[in-house]
N, C-alpha and C positions, 0 to 999 in steps of 0.2 A: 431708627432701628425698627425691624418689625416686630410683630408679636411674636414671630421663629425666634429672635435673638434672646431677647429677655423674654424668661421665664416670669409668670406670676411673684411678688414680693408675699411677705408676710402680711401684711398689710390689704392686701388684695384679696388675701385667703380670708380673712377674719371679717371684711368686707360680703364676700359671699356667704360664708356661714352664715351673718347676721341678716342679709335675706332671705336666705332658706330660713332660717329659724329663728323671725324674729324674736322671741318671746325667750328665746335659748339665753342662759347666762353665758357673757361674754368672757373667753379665758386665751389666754397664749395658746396657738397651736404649736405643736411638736415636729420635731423632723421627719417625722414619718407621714402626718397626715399633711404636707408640706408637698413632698417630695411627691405624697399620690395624685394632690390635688395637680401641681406642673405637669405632671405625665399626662391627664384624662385632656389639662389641655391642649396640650402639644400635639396630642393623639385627633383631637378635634379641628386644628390647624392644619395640622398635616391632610386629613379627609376632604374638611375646606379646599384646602390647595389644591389635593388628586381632581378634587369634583370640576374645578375652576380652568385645569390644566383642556390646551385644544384638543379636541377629539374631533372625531364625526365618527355619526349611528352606522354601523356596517349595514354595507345593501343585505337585505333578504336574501333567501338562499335560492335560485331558480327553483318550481316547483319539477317534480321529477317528472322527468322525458319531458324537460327541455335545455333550450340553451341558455346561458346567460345573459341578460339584458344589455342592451347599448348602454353605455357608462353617461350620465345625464351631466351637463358641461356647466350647467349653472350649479350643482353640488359639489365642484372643485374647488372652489377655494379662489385664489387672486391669480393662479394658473388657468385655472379654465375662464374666469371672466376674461382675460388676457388671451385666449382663444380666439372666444365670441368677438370681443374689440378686433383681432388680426381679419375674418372667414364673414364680418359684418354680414350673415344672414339677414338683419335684420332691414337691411337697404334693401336687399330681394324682397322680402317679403311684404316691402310696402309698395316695393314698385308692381309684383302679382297683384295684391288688393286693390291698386288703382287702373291697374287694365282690366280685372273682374270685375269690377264695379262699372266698369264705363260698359262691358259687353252686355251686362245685366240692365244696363238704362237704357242702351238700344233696343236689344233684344224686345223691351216691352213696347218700345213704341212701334218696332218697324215690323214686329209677330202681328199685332194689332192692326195697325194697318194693312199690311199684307192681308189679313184673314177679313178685311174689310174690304179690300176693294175686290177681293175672287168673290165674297158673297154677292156684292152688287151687281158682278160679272154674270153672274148665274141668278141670278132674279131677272137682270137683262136679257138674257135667254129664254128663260122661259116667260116670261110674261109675251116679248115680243110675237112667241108662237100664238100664246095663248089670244093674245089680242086682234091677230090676225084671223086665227078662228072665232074668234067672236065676231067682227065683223062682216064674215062672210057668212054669218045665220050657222055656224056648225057649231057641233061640240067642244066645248071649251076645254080642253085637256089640263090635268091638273099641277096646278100652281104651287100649292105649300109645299104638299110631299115630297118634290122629288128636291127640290132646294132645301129641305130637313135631310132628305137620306144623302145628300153632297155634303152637307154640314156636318154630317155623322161617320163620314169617309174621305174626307177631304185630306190631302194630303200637304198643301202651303206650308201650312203653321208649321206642320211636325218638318218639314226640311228644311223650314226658317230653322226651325230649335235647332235641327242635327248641326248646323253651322254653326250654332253658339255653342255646342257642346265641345266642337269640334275647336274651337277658339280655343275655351277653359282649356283643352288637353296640349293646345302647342303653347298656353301662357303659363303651364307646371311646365313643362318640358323645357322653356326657357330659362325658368327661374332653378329646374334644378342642372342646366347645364353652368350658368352662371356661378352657382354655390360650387360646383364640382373645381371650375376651374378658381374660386377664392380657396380651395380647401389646399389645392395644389400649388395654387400660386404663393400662400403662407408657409409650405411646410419647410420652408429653413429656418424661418422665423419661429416654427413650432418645435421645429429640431432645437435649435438653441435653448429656447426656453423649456423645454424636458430636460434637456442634459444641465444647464444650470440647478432647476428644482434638485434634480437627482443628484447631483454631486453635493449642494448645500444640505440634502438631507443625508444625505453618507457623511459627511464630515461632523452633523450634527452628532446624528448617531455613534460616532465612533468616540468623539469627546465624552456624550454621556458614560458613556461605557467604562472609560476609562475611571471618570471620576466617580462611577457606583463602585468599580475595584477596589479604587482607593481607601473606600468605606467598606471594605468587606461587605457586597453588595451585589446583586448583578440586577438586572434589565425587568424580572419577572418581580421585583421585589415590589411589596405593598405597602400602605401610610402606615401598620402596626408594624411592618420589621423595620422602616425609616425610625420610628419614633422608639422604638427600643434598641435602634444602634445610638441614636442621639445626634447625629453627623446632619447639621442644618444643611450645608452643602448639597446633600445628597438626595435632596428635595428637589433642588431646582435643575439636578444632573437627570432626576428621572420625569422632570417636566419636561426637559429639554428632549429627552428621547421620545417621548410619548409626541412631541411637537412633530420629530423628526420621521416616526412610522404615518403620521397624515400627510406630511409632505411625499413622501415615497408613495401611499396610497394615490394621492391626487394626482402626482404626473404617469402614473402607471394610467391611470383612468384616460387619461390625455391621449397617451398611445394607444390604448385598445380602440378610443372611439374615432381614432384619424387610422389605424389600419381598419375598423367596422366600415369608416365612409369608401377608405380608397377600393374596400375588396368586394362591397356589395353596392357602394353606393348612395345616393343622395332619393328623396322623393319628398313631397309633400303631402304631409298629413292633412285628414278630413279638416281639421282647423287652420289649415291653410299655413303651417310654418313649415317650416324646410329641415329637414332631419333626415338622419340615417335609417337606410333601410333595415327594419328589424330582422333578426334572426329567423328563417325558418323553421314553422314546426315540426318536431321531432316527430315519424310516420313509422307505424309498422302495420303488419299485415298480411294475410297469405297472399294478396293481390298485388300487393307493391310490387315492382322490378325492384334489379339488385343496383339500377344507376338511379332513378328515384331515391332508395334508401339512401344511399351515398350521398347524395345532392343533400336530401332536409338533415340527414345523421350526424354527418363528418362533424370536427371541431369546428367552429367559426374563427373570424377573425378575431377575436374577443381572448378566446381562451387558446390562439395556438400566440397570444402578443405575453401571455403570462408566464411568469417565475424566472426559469434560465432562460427567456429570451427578454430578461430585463437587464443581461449585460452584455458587453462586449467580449468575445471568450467564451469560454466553457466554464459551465455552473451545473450542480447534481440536476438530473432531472425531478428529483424529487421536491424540487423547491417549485414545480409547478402548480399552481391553485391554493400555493398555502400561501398563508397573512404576512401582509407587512412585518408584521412586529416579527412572525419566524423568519422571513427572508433576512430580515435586519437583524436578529442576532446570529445567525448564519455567516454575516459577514463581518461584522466584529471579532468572530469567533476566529476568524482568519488572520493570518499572520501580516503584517503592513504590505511585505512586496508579494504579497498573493491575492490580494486585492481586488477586485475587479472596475473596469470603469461602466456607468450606466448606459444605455442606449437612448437613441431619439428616436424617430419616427422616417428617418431619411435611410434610405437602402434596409428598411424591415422588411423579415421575409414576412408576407401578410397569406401566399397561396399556399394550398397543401402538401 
């Protein structure tokens, strides 16, 4: 039994008194300082519990005039590692670092080279003149200077580099065609595993629900109205929903960031990993055009994947942008065959 079941004995209580005060004459306590002492703990168990129950920190709020951030796939939970594991980025991005790394070990030797044998080339030149004038008693024409000012405008090196540069941009261009087509090639598998999360947290949700009722209780309720209804049950109905709003949060995050990839796109970051194209920044101005504005303004993929378009059917518009916890008492609130089922990521409208 836990400490929710049985309450503190008397014995327990006289126990504590006697550490708070030691020196205090020891006496039977009463019903009443009994009954306050069970409560302060139950109410402390209970806080316990709330603290102990899953959560996750809500993303920050975009700052104003912009859009919302790509949903980060490693702060999903065992849905989004199960992502990463299907879309293995992580093959891509060892096979880029091992062809940048190989351009970059050329690059040094064959730039170096290059830019050694045009020097030699052009010392061979000029000295040759120079020699031949010297020979025949004339002016010797100068040597260092003009093999310094070739050195100083020499063009080798910098079109050795422009090929290496050129390299880096077709080994992203591979790596983010490769991911494009891992992101596509998983999305049934992603579909499935959305709609499973989503329905196990609908079903969650909907039992808690039922069993806060039971306790004359509902969803918003806190450890001090659990502990003054007394209903131990009703502890682990509102852990279980609180379980149930991060699951719903997490596969929703799922969906925004595979309609973010399919609708803008894959790139690699300056640290070389492969990720979705960020949002455009939000532009105003008396210079902008009105198809620019549109371009950086409109909703993104992000925010047109939220609320009502997290079912199959019609759902209030206003369930757009608002929280888990409201979308999910929204649909409790609904009667069994009104219900809605969740959506996956397979036939989402992601354009405008």
């Amino acid at each position: 039994m836990s400490i929710m079941d049985t309450p503190p004995s008397d014995a327990a209580y006289a126990h504590e008194a006697t550490r708070v005060r030691p020196n205090a004459e020891m006496s039977q306590p009463g019903r009443k300082e009994v009954a306050e002492h069970n409560k302060r703990v139950m109410a402390q168990a209970g806080d316990r519990l709330m603290a102990s129950t899953t959560s996750v920190a809500p993303e920050p709020a975009p700052p104003v005039g912009s859009h919302p951030p790509v949903p980060d796939l490693t702060a999903q939970g065992d849905i989004g590692q199960a992502v990463i594991d299907l879309v293995r980025f992580d093959r891509i991005e060892a096979a880029r670092t091992r062809c940048v790394s190989r351009v970059v070990e050329e690059e040094r030797a064959l730039v170096d080279e290059a830019h050694g044998d045009a020097l030699d080339a052009q010392i061979d030149e000029h000295l040759t003149a120079a020699w031949s004038a010297a020979t025949k008693k004339e002016r010797v024409p100068a040597l260092l200077d003009p093999v310094i000012r070739w050195d100083t405008h020499e063009r080798v090196v910098e079109d050795r580099r422009l090929i290496g540069r050129r390299l880096r941009s077709a080994i992203d261009d591979r790596a983010v065609s490769d991911a494009q087509e891992a992101v596509t090639g998983a999305l049934d598998d992603i579909h499935a595993l959305v709609i499973e999360e989503g329905q196990g947290a609908l079903t969650d949700a909907v039992q808690a629900h039922e069993r806060l009722t039971l306790a004359n209780l509902d969803v918003d309720a806190d450890a001090g109205a659990l502990v003054d209804r007394g209903d131990d049950g009703a502890l682990s109905a509102l852990r279980l929903w609180r379980a149930a709003v991060v699951r719903w949060e997490r596969a929703q995050a799922v969906r925004q960031w595979v309609a973010a990839a399919l609708d803008r796109g894959l790139t690699v970051s300056r640290e070389g990993s492969v990720c979705v194209v960020p949002p455009p920044r939000m532009r105003s101005g008396e210079w902008l055009s009105e198809a620019d504005r549109q371009r950086a303004n409109a909703p993104q993929a992000e925010e047109r994947t939220r609320g009502s378009y997290c079912w199959q059917g019609s759902a209030p518009s206003w369930l757009a942008g608002r929280s888990a916890h409201e979308v999910l008492r929204w649909f409790v609130g609904l009667d069994a065959g009104d219900r809605l089922s969740p959506r996956g990521v397979v036939s989402d409208e992601v354009s405008a």
